[in-house]
C-alpha positions in Angstrom: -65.6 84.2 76.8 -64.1 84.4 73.4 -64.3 81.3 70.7 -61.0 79.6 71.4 -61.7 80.0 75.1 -64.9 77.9 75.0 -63.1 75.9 72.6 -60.2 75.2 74.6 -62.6 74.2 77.9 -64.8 72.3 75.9 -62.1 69.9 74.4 -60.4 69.8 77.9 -63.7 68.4 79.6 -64.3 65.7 76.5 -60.9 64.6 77.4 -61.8 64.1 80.7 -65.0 62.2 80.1 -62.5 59.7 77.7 -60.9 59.1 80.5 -63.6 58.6 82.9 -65.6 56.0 80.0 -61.7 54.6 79.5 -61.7 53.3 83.3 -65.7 52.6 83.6 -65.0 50.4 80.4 -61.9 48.7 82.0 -64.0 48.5 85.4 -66.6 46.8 83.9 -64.4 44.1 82.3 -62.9 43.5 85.4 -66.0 42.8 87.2 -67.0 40.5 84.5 -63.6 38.6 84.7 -65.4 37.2 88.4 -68.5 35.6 86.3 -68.7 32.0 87.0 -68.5 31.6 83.0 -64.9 32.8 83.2 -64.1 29.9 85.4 -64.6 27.7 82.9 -62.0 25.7 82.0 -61.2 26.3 78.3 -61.3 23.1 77.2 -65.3 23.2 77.9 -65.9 26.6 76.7 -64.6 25.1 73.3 -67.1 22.0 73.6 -69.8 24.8 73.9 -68.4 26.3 70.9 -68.7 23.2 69.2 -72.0 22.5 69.9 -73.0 25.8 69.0 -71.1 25.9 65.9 -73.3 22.8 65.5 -76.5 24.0 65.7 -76.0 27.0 63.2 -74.0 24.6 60.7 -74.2 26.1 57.0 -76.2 29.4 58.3 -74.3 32.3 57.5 -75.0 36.1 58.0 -73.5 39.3 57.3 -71.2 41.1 58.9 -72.5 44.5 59.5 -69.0 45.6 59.4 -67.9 45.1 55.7 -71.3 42.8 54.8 -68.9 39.7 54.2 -70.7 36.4 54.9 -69.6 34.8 58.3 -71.1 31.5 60.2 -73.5 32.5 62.3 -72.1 30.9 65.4 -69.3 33.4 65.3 -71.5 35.6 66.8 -70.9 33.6 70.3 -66.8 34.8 70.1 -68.2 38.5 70.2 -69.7 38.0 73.7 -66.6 38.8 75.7 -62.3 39.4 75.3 -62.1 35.8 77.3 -64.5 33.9 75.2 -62.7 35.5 71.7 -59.8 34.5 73.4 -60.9 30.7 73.9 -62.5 30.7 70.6 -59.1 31.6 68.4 -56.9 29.5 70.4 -58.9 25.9 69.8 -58.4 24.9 66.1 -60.9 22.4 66.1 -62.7 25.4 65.5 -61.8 26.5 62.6 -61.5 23.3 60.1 -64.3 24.5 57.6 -63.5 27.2 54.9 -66.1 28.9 53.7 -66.2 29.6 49.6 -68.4 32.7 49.9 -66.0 34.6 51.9 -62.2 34.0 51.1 -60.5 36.7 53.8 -63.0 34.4 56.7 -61.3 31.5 54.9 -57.7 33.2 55.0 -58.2 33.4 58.6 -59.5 29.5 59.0 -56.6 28.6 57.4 -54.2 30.5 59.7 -55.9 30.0 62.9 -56.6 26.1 62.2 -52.8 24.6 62.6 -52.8 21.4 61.1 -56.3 20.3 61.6 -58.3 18.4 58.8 -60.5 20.8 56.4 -63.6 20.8 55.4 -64.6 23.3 52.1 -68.3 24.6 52.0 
């Protein structure tokens, strides 16, 4: 088989396993849509958040993404799509701007609505 035969086949059969990981992936987050934790009404979930947010008050970390500083409890939002969800729409949540990382505290602002601030 020539170059651009092999090629050809080669790239035909990685799009094929895309597609395969594409629905295992969107498999998988269906399946965990039927955990008990999903049944949770929102409301609670954001208690949780709260209390977590709580415990890891003024410990920050960084992002391995861009190595901005973030609170530590954000970590808990990166479980699952339902619990990032739940996280960004209670702006309770986000009523603390933090001075060390002004694009985190761009995004406090936004996603807090009208609540009270706090600066740190």
């Amino acid at each position: 088989m020539s170059k651009d035969v092999l090629k050809h086949a080669r790239a035909k059969i990685d799009a094929e396993i895309q597609v395969l990981q594409d629905r295992i992936r969107s498999l998988r987050s269906s399946r965990n849509t039927l955990a008990p934790i999903h049944r949770l009404p929102p409301e609670v979930m954001t208690q949780i958040f709260m209390w977590v947010q709580l415990l890891y008050r003024g410990t920050l970390e960084r992002n391995a993404i861009d190595a901005a500083f973030l609170p530590k409890w954000i970590r808990a939002t990166h479980v699952c799509q339902h619990w990032r969800g739940v996280a960004l729409s209670s702006k309770a949540l986000y009523t603390t701007i933090l001075s060390q990382n002004l694009k985190y505290s761009q995004a406090v602002l936004d996603l807090s609505g009208s609540a009270s601030l706090s600066l740190i």
